[in-house]
VONU-411640 format. One record per residue (C-alpha): x, y, z. Coordinates in steps of 0.02 Angstrom, whole numbers, plus 50000, padded with zeros to 5 digits. Layout:
BEGIN
((X; Y; Z))
...
This chain:
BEGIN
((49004; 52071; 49068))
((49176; 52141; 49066))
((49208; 52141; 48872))
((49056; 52245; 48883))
((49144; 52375; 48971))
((49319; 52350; 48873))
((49222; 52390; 48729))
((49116; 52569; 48790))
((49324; 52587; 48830))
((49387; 52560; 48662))
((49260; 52675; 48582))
((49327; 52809; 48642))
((49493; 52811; 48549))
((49426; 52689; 48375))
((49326; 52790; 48249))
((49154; 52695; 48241))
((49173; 52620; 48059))
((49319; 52517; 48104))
((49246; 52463; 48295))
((49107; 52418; 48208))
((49199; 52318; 48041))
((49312; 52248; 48195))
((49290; 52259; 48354))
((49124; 52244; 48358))
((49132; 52077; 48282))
((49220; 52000; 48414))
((49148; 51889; 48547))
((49227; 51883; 48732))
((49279; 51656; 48782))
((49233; 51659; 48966))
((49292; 51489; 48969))
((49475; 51512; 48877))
((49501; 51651; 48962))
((49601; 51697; 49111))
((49676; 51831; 49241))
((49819; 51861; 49123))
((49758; 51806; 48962))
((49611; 51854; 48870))
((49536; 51730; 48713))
((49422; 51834; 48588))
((49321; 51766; 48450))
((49339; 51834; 48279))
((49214; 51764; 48132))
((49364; 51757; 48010))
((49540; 51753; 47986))
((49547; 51933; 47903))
((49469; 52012; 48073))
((49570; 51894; 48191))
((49758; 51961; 48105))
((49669; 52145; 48077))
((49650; 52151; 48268))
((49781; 52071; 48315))
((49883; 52168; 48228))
((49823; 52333; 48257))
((49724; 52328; 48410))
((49769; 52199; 48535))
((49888; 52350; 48635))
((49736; 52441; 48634))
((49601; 52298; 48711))
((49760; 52258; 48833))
((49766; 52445; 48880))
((49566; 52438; 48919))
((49567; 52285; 49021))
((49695; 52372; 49122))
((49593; 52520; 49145))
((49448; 52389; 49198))
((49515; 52280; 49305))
((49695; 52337; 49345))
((49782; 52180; 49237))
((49879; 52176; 49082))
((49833; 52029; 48993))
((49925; 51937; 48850))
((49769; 51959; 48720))
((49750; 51810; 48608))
((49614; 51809; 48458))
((49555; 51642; 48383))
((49457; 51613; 48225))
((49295; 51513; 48305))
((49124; 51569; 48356))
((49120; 51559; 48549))
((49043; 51406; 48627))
((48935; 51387; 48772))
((48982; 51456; 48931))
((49073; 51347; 49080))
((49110; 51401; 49249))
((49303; 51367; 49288))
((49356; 51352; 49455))
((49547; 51438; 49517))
((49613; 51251; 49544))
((49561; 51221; 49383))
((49628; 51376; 49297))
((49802; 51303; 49389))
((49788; 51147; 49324))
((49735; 51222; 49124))
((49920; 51325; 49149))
((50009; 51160; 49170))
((49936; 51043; 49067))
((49955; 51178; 48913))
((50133; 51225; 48968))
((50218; 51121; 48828))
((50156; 51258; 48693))
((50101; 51388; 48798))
((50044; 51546; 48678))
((50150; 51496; 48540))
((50108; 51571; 48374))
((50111; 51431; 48239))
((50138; 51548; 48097))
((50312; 51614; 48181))
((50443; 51493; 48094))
((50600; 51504; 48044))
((50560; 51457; 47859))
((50435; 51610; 47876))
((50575; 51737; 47939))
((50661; 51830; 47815))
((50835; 51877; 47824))
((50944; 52018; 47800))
((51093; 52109; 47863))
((51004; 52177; 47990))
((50935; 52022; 48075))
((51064; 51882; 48023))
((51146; 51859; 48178))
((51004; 51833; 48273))
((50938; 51734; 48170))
((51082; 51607; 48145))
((51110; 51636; 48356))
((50942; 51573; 48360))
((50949; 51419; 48235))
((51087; 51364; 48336))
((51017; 51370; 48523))
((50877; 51252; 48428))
((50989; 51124; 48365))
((51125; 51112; 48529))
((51026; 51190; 48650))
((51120; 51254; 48819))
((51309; 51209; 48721))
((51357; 51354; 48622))
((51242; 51496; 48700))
((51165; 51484; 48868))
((51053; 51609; 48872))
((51040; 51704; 48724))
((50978; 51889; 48727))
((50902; 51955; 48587))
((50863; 52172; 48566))
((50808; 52275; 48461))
((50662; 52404; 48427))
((50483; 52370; 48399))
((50403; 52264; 48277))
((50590; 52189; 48217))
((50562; 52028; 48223))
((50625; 51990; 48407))
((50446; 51888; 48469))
((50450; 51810; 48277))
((50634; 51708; 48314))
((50585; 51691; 48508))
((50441; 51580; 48454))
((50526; 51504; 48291))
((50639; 51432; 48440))
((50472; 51361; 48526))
((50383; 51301; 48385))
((50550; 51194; 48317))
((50584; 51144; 48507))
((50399; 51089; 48528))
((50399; 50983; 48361))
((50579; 50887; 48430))
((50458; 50862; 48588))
((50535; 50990; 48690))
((50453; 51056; 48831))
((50420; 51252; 48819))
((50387; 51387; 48902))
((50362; 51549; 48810))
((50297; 51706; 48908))
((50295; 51876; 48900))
((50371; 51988; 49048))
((50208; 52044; 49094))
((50138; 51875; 49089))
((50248; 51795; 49205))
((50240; 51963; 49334))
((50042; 51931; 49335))
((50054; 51726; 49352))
((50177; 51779; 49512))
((50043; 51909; 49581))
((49905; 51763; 49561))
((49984; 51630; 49620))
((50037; 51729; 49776))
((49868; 51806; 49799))
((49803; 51629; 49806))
((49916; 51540; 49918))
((49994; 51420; 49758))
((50195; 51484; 49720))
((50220; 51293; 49701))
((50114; 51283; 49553))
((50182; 51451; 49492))
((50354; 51343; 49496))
((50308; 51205; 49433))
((50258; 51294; 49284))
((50410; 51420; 49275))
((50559; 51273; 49309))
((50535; 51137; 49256))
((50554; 51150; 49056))
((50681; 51129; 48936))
((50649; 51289; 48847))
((50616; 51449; 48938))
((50572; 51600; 48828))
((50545; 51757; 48893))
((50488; 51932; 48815))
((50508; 52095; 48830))
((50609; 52077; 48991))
((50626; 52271; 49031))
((50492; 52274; 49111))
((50542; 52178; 49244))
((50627; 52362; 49274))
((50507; 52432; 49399))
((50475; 52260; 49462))
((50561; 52221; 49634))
((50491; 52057; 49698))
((50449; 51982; 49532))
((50668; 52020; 49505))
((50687; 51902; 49632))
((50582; 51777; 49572))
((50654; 51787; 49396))
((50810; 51787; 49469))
((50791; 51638; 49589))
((50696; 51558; 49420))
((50845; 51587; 49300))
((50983; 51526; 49414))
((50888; 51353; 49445))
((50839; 51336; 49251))
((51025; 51369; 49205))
((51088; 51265; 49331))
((50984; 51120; 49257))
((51076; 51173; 49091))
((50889; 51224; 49047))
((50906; 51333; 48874))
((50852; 51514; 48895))
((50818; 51655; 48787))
((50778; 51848; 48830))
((50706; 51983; 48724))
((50701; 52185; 48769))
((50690; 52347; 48669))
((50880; 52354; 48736))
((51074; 52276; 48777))
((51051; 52215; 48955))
((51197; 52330; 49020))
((51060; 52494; 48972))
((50896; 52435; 49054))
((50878; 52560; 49191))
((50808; 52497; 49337))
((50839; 52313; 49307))
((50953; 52228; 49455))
((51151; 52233; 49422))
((51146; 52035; 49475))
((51012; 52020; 49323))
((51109; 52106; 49217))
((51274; 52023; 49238))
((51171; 51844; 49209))
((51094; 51913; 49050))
((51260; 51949; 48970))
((51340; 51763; 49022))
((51292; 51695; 48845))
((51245; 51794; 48676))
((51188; 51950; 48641))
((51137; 51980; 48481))
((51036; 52140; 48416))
((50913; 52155; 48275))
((50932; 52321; 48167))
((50790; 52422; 48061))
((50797; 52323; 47888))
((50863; 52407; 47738))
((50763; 52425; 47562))
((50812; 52263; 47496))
((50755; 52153; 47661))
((50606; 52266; 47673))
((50553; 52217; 47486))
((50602; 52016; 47523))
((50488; 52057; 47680))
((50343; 52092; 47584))
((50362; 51967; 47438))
((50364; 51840; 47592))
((50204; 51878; 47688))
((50124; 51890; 47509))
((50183; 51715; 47487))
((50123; 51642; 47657))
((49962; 51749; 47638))
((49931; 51713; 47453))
((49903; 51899; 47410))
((49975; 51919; 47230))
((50035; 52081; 47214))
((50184; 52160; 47060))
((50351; 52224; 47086))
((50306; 52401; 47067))
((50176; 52380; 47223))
((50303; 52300; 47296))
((50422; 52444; 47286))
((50304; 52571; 47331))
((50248; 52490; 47493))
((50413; 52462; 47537))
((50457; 52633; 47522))
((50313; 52726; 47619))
((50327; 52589; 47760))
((50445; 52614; 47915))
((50563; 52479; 47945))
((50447; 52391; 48046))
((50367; 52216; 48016))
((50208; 52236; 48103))
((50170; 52385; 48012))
((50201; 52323; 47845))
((50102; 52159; 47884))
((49964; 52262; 47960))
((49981; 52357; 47776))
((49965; 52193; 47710))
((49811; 52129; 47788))
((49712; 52299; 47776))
((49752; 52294; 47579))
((49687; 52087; 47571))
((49554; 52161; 47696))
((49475; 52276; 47566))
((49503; 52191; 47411))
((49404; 52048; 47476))
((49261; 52125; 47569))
((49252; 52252; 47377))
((49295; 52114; 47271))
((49436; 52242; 47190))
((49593; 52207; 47089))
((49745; 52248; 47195))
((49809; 52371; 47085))
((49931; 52522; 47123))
((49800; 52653; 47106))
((49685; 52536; 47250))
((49855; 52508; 47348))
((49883; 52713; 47368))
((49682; 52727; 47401))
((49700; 52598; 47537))
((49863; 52670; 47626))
((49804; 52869; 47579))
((49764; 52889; 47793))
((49929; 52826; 47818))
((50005; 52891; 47707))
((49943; 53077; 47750))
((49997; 53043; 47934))
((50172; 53016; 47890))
((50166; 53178; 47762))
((50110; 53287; 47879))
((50279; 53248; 47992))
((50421; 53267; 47881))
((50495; 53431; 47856))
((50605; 53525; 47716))
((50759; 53514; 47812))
((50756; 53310; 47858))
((50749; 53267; 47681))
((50904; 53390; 47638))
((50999; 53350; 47789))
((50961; 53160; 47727))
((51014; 53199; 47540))
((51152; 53305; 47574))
((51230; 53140; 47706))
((51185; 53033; 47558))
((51293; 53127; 47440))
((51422; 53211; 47549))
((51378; 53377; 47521))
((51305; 53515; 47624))
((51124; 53552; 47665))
((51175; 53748; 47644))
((51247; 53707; 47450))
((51074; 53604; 47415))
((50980; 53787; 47459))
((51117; 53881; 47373))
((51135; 53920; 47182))
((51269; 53837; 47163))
((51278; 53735; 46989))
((51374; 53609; 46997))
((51320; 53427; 46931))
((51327; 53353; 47106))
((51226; 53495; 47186))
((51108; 53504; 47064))
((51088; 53324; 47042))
((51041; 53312; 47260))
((50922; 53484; 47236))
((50818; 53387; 47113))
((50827; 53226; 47228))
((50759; 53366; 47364))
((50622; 53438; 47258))
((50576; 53258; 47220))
((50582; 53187; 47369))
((50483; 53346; 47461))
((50353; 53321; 47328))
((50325; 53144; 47353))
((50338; 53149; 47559))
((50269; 53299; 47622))
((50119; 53389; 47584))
((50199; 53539; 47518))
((50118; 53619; 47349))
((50255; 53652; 47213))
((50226; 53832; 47244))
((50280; 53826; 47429))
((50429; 53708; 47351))
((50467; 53840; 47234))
((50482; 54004; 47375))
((50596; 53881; 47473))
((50731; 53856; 47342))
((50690; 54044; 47281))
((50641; 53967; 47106))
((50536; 54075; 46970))
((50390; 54000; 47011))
((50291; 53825; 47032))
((50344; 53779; 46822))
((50529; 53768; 46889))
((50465; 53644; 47002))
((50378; 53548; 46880))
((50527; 53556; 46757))
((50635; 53478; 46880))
((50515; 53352; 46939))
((50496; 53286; 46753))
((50673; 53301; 46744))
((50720; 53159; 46883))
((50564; 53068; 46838))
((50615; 53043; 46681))
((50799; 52966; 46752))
((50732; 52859; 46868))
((50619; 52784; 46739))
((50790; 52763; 46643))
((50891; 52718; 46756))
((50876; 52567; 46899))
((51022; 52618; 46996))
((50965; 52796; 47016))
((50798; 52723; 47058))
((50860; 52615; 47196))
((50960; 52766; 47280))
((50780; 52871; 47277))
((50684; 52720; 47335))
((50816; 52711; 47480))
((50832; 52906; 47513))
((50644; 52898; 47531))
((50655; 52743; 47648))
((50760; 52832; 47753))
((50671; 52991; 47784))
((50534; 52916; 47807))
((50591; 52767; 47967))
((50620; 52927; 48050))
((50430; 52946; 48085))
């Protein structure tokens, strides 16, 4: 059975606990499943987002190496039912008959988006495509860098376009380059068509990697012009503005940047925090402020990390039956947190201090005593004690200190202001957030 061999592939690179807590608990849908999209079992909902999450690139990767496909990897919170053989006309006719929905997540909303200053134009760009679709944008391309929130607004648009009984079609670049393979292989581009035109919403993402793509270009292409000629709405995501995806056709390009382009930045702090206090919300995890802060500040600014945070923290407290304390939080992130440690350096976090409080890195290391300087050389020691796995000793030889007690001074020093002093706390919190996005 081929999730037989997708799994001997996945051991390699997953330690054995966690194949065996996750993986391993996963059962392969013959039936649901399909050249470019694999269905996969998972005995609760804690599992199904814990794989999702962190390991569908992974099982994608594996039934490449298998089978030479990239499939869209989709997990669903049932025990698998009895087996059915499906036939290639039928397979055809399953595309076109689920087309009005196809692979939308239900859980990607608009109410469930949070926004920021990072994300609000895209997210107002994309409210608006909903509610006068193909009149003020037509298409829309949204970009930005992984885990930003790009796929979460693509299907917001689908799910509020299905419920005003829209027909959609949402797809992934690699989806729609395997459908075109298939349907060519087997003699049936008219299906492929009739999937891929005739819609009222067309949602598409991750379109750089049509890059490298020739003959699927044309098809887009040939696919775009017709939709937007039929004042069909359309929508783009990429890790990128248009104009900078190498590879991609110049007559693509130009068509991309007819409408909107709007771009989705790392979140700050603040949007971070709001973040978090959202998926706890949707998720029910109850959690304080001050575990709040903290996972906001160790986190990158990236939403699928901190909800993958999120669901390995629910994860443990239920399967322990622990209080979700700060003390369990740290336990539960320590790997994580160790990983990121073991990356930052001395000189990011006073290059990053000294930007912060327009000074220069050479006056932080100097002895220089100043209140300014020696205000951002304690935000240094703090910071290099709290972010990289440095000993106060080794702190102490870099600044040429005494010895380790200076360290310790100073630390108790700016611990005792930030306890004081919410402002001062916030710039820390936001220092720390910095340095560490970097990694």
């Amino acid at each position: 059975m081929i999730f037989d061999l997708v799994k001997n592939e996945l051991k390699k690179s997953i330690p054995d606990d966690e194949f065996s807590r996750y993986i391993g608990q996963l059962t392969y849908s013959e039936e649901e499943s399909y050249p470019d999209c694999v269905c996969l079992n998972a005995p609760n909902p804690y599992v199904a987002t814990w794989v999702q999450t962190k390991y569908s690139s992974k099982i994608a990767g594996a039934f490449q190496e298998i089978n030479g496909t990239v499939p869209q990897v989709v997990i669903k919170i049932k025990y698998p039912q009895a087996r059915t053989v499906i036939s290639v006309d039928e397979v055809l006719q399953k595309e076109i008959k689920t087309a009005k929905s196809t692979l939308l997540n239900p859980s990607y909303t608009f109410e469930s988006f949070v926004i920021g200053r990072s994300n609000d134009l895209a997210f107002s760009v994309a409210k608006a495509v909903c509610e006068n679709p193909d009149i003020l944008y037509n298409p829309v391309f949204i970009y930005g860098g992984v885990g930003l929130g790009k796929t979460h607004l693509l299907q917001a648009i689908g799910n509020a376009a299905v419920k005003n009984n829209k027909h959609v079609i949402y797809s992934t670049c690699d989806q729609f380059t395997n459908e075109f393979i298939f349907h060519i292989n087997n003699h049936s581009m008219e299906r492929f068509r009739e999937k891929y035109r005739y819609c009222d919403f067309f949602l598409i993402d991750d379109v750089q990697f049509l890059s490298t793509r020739e003959s699927t270009q044309e098809e887009f292409f040939n696919t775009f012009n017709d939709l937007h000629n039929d004042k069909k709405q359309i929508v783009l995501t990429a890790d990128k503005n248009p104009k900078l995806i190498a590879g991609l056709e110049e007559r693509l390009k130009s068509r991309f940047m007819w409408g909107m382009i709007a771009d989705i930045q790392r979140p700050d702090l603040e949007t971070k925090i709001a973040i978090i206090k959202k998926k706890c919300e949707i998720d029910q995890i109850k959690i304080g402020e001050e575990i709040v802060n903290y996972i906001a500040t160790i986190l990158e600014e990236n939403v699928r990390e901190i909800e993958g945070a999120l669901i390995r923290i629910r994860a443990y407290a239920n399967m322990l039956n622990q209080a979700v304390t700060i003390d369990f939080v740290k336990d539960t992130l320590k790997d994580y947190i160790k990983e990121k440690r073991e990356n930052i350096t001395m000189e990011e976090i006073i290059t990053t201090v000294a930007k912060e409080l327009n000074c220069r890195p050479s006056e932080i290391r100097s002895k220089v005593r100043t209140k300014q300087i020696v205000n951002a050389r304690r935000m240094v020691i703090f910071l290099a004690h709290k972010l990289t796995q440095n000993s106060m000793r080794v702190i102490a030889e870099y600044f040429e200190m005494k010895d380790h007690s200076a360290v310790s001074h100073a630390l108790r020093t700016i611990s005792q202001i930030i306890a004081n002093d919410a402002d001062f706390k916030l710039q820390i919190d936001k220092l720390s957030s910095k340095i560490t996005s970097a990694h």
